[in-house]
C-alpha positions in Angstrom: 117.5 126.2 35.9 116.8 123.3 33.7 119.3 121.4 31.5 118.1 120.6 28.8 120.9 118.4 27.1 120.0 115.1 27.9 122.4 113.1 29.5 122.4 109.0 28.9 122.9 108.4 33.1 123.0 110.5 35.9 124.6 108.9 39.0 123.8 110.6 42.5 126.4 110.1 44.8 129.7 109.5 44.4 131.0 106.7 46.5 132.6 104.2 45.3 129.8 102.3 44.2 128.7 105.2 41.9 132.3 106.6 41.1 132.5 102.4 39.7 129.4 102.8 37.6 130.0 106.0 36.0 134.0 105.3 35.0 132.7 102.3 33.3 129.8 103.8 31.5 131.8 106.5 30.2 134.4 104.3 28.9 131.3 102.7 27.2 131.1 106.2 25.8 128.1 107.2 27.1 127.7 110.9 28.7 127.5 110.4 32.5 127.8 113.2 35.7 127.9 112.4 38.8 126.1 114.5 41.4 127.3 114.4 45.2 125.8 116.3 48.1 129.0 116.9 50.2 132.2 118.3 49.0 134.2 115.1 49.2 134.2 111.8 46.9 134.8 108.4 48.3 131.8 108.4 50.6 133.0 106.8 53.7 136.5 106.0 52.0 138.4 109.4 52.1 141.2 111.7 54.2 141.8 114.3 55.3 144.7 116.1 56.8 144.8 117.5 61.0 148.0 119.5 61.9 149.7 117.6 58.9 148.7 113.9 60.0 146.6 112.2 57.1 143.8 110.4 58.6 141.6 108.3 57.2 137.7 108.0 57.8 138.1 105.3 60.4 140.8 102.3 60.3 140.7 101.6 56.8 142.6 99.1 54.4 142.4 97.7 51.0 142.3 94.2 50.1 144.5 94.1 46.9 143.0 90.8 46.0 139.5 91.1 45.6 138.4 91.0 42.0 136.5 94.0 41.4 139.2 96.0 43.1 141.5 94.5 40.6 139.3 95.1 37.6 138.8 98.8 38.3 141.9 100.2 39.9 145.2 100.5 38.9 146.7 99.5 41.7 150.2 100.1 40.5 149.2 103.9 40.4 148.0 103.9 44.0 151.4 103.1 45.2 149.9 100.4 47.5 152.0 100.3 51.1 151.3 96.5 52.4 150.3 96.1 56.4 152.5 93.3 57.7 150.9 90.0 57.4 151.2 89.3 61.1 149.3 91.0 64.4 150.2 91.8 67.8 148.0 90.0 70.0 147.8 93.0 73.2 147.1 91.6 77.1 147.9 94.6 79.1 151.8 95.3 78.4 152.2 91.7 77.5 152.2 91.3 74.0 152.7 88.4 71.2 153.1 88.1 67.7 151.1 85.7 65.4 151.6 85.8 61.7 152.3 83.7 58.1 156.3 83.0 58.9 156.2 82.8 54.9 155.7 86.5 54.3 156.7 87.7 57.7 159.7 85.8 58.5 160.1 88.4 61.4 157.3 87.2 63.2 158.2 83.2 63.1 159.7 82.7 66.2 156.7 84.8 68.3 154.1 82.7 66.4 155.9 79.1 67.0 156.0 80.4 70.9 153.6 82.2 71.6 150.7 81.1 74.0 147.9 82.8 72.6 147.2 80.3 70.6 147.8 76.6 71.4 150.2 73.9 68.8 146.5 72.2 67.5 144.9 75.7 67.2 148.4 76.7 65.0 147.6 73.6 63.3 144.1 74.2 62.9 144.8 77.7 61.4 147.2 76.0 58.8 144.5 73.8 57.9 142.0 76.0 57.4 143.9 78.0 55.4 144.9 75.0 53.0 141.1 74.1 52.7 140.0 77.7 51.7 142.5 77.7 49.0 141.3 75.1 47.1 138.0 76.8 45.5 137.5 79.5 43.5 136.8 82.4 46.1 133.2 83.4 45.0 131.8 80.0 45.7 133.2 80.5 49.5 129.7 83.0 49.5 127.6 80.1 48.7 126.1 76.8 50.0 125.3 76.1 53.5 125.6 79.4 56.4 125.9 80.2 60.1 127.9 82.1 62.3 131.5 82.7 62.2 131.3 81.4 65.5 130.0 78.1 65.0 131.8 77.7 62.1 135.3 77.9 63.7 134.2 76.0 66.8 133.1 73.2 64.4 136.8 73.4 63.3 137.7 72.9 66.4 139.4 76.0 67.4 139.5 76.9 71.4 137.8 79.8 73.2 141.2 80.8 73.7 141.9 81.1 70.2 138.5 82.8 69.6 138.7 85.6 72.1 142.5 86.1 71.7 143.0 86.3 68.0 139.5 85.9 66.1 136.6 88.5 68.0 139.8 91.3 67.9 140.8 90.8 64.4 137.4 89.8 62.4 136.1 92.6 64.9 138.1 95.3 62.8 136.5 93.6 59.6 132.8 93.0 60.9 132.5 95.6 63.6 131.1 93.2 66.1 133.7 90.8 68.4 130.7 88.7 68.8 131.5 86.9 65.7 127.8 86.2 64.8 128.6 87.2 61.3 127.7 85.0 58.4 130.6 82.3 58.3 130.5 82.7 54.0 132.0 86.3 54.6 134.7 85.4 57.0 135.9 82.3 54.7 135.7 85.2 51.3 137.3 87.5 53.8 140.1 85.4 54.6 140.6 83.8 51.8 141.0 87.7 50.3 143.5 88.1 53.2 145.5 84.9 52.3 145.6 85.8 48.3 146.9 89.5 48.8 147.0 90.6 52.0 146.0 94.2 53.4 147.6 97.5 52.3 146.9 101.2 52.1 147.5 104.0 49.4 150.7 106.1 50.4 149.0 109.2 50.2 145.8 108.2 51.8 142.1 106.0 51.0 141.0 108.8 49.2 143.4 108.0 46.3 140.9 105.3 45.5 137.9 107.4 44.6 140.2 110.0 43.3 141.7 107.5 40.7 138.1 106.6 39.9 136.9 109.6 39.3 139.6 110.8 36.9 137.9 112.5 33.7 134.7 112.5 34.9 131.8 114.9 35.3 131.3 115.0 39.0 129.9 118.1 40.3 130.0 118.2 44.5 127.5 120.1 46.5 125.0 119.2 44.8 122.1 117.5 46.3 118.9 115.6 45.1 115.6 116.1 46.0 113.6 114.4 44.3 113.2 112.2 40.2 110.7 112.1 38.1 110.2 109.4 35.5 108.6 110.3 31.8 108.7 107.0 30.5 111.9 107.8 27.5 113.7 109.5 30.6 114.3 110.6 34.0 114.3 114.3 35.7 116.5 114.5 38.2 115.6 118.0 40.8 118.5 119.2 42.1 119.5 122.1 44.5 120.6 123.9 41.2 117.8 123.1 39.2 117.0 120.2 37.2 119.0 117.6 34.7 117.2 115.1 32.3 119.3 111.5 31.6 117.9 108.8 30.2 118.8 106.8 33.2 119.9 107.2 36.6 121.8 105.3 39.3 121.2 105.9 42.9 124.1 105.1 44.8 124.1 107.2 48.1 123.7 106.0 52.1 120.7 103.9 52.6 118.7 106.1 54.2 119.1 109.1 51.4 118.1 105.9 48.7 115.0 105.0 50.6 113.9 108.5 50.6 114.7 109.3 47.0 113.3 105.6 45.8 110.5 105.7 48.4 111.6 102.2 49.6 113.0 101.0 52.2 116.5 99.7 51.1 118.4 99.5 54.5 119.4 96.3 55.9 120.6 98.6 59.5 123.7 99.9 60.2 126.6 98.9 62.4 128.4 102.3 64.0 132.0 102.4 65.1 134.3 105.0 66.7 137.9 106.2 65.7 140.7 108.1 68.1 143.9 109.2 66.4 146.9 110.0 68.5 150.1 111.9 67.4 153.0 111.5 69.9 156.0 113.3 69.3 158.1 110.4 71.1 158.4 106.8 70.0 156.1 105.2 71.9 156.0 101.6 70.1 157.8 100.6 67.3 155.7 98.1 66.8 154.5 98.0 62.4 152.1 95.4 62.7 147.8 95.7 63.7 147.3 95.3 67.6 144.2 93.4 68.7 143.5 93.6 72.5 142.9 90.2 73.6 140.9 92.3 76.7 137.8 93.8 77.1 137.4 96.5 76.7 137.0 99.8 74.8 139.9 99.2 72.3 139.3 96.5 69.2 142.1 97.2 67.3 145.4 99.9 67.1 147.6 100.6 64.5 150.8 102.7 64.9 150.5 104.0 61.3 153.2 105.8 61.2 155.4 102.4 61.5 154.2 101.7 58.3 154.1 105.4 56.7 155.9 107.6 58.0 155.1 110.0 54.8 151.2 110.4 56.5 153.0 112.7 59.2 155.2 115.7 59.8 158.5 114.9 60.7 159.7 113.3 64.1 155.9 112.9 64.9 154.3 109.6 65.5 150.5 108.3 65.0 148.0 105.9 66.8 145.0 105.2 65.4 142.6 103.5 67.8 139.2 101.8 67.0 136.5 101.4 69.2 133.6 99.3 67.9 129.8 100.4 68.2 128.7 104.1 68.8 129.0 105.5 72.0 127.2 107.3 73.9 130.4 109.5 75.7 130.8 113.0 74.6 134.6 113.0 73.2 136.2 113.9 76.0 134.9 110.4 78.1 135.9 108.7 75.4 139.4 110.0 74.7 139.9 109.6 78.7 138.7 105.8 78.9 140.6 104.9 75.7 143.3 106.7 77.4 142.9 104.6 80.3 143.1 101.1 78.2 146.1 102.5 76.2 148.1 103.3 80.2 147.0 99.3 80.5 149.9 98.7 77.4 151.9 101.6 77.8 152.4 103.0 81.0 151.1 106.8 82.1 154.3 109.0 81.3 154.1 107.4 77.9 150.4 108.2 76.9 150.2 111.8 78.9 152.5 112.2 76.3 150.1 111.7 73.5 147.8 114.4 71.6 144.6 113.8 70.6 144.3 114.4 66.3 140.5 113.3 66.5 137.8 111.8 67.5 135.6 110.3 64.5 132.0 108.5 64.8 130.8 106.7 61.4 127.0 105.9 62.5 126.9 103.9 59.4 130.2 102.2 59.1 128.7 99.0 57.5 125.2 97.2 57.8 124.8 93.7 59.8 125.3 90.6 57.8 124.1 87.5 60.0 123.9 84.1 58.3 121.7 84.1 55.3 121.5 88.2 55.2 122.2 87.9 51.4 118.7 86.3 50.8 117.2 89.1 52.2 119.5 91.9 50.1 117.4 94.2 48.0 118.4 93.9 44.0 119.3 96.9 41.7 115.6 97.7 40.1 113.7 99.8 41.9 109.8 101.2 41.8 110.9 103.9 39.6 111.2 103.2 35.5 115.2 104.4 34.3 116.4 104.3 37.8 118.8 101.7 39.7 120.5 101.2 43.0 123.7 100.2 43.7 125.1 99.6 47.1 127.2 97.6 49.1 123.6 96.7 50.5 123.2 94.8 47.1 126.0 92.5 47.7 128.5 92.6 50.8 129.7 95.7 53.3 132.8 96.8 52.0 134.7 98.0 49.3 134.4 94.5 47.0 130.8 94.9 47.9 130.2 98.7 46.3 132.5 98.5 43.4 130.7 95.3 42.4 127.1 96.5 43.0 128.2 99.8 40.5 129.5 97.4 38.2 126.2 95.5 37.9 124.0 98.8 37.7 126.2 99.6 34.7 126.1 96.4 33.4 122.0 96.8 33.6 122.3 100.0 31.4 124.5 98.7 29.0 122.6 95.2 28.9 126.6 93.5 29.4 125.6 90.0 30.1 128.9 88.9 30.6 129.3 91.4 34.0 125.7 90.3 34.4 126.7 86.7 34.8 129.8 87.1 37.1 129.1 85.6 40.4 128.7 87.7 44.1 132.4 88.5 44.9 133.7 86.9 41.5 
């Protein structure tokens, strides 16, 4: 059936780069829906619940600090629970913790002991820190690139320091322990972690999309075939018929934009793998992220319910576990071998004892961004007149990088030169 009410912008998908653009175009007062394939907002930011344990789509946390987050969410609202600024650096059952003593007083005597990393490398990291301070944080995205790697060997830092602390921890962030990232993104990233730390929503990521998509039109299970441009507007064909807007915003999974646009607008995709454990003993009491200084399967861990004990039922415990990349194991390999790595830190009788919650495989958890990827981004016009992209693909992977790619496709529509202006991760 055709609508025939025109609407001023129809946005397909609602992640959290489309979610962005529509709150702020409605506030402008313009009449916006938002039309999403699956039954769930939030893309690849969302829960769900498994036997009462609220697990998130992969080992996610917020940034508090970075600007668009601040300019769109209420962050008061999401009742934001902060990770401990601190890790625990994992070799087998050996285990050491490295943190800012300043906002983890807890972890000061670990980190002025510990030998993970050496008294210049501690040094080093205080320095570093110091320097990346001193700008505003969007110009740390600009100027000379090259990999993290040669960046932080050109500060001097040792191979102990890089395969101990930085390929398990920028690993979580990047999805690659390689560490041939673009060395702009890991000084914005830490200087995002230095500012405000990490934290997650109490009840779960999905309270992020949630709170952005308060009062609007969304309508789920709705998928887009295909749009048509008349030159005063757009038809949008949908799997319920058609809708007319005077604009629209493509802001779905690279692969559903390209076939929608008819251009290619992925930049590739970097996969990762999630296990989630519930225990009904205390296996570690341990709040803080564990990196495993090893090779191996595991990245990163995170006994989350050290830190939120709300996200399960009572007396029950829960491990999530990250293993970068896809893999080609059916489940059951993979639980066993990830099983095998946790025996490494926790002994058998401890993890027989554990229950496997899930086993989760994001294909497309973010795309690669090597030094210099941002030269190659595509921009929000497309080949079709009245419709826009926006995607993390326009700016960075991440959550700063979708909420300020929807930002900028509303600001295109509501010709806002001021949000036009502001700088990548300003």
């Amino acid at each position: 059936m055709h609508d025939t009410r025109q609407l001023d912008t129809v946005v397909v998908g609602a992640g959290l780069a489309g979610l962005t653009a529509a709150r702020i175009l409605s506030r402008a007062g313009q009449r916006v829906r938002v039309l999403e394939a699956s039954g769930v907002l939030g893309g690849r930011v969302r829960s769900r619940v498994v036997d009462g344990f609220t697990l998130d789509a992969g080992y996610q946390v917020l940034f508090p600090s970075y600007p668009a987050v601040k300019r769109n969410l209420d962050l008061e609202a999401l009742d934001l629970v902060p990770i401990p600024p601190s890790a625990a650096v994992r070799r087998g059952k050996r285990e050491d913790v490295l943190g800012d003593p300043r906002r983890d007083p807890a972890a000061l005597p670990s980190t002025l002991t510990t030998g993970v990393l050496g008294v210049a490398d501690k040094l080093r990291v205080g320095k570093l820190a110091l320097e990346l301070l001193l700008p505003p944080p969007h110009t740390l995205l600009t100027g000379p690139d090259e990999t993290t790697e040669s960046y932080l060997r050109g500060q001097g830092f040792s191979e102990a320091a890089l395969n101990n602390f930085f390929r398990p921890f920028f690993g979580g962030i990047f999805l690659r322990r390689e560490l041939d990232t673009s060395a702009r993104l890991f000084r914005y990233y830490l200087r995002m972690l230095i500012d405000g730390g990490a934290a997650l929503p109490r009840a779960g990521m999905s309270a992020i999309p949630q709170q952005l998509a308060k009062g609007l039109d969304v309508q789920v299970n709705m998928r887009v075939t295909g749009l048509t441009a008349h030159g005063s507007h757009v038809t949008v064909q949908t799997s319920a018929g058609e809708v007319d807007a005077g604009n629209v915003i493509v802001a779905t999974d690279p692969n559903t934009a390209a076939a929608l646009l008819g251009q290619n607008v992925s930049r590739g995709s970097l996969g990762s793998t999630y296990l989630y454990y519930a225990a009904d003993q205390e296996v570690d009491n341990q709040p803080r992220l564990l990196l495993n200084a090893e090779t191996g399967l595991i990245n990163n861990a995170h006994w989350l319910s050290n830190v939120l004990p709300g996200r399960v039922p009572p007396g029950q415990h829960l491990l999530a576990v990250t293993a970068l990349g896809n893999h080609a194991e059916d489940d059951a390999e993979l639980d066993a071998s990830v099983r095998g790595e946790l025996e490494h830190w926790y002994g058998e009788a401890a993890v027989s004892g554990l229950r496997t919650l899930a086993v989760e495989r994001i294909p497309h958890a973010q795309y690669p961004q090597p030094p210099g990827y941002a030269a190659t981004q595509p921009g929000h016009a497309t080949g079709i007149d009245g419709v826009l992209l926006a995607s993390e693909v326009t700016s960075m992977s991440g959550i700063q990088g979708a909420m300020e790619s929807g930002e900028k496709a509303a600001a295109i529509v509501l010709d806002d030169l001021a949000a036009l202006s502001r700088p990548r991760g300003g």
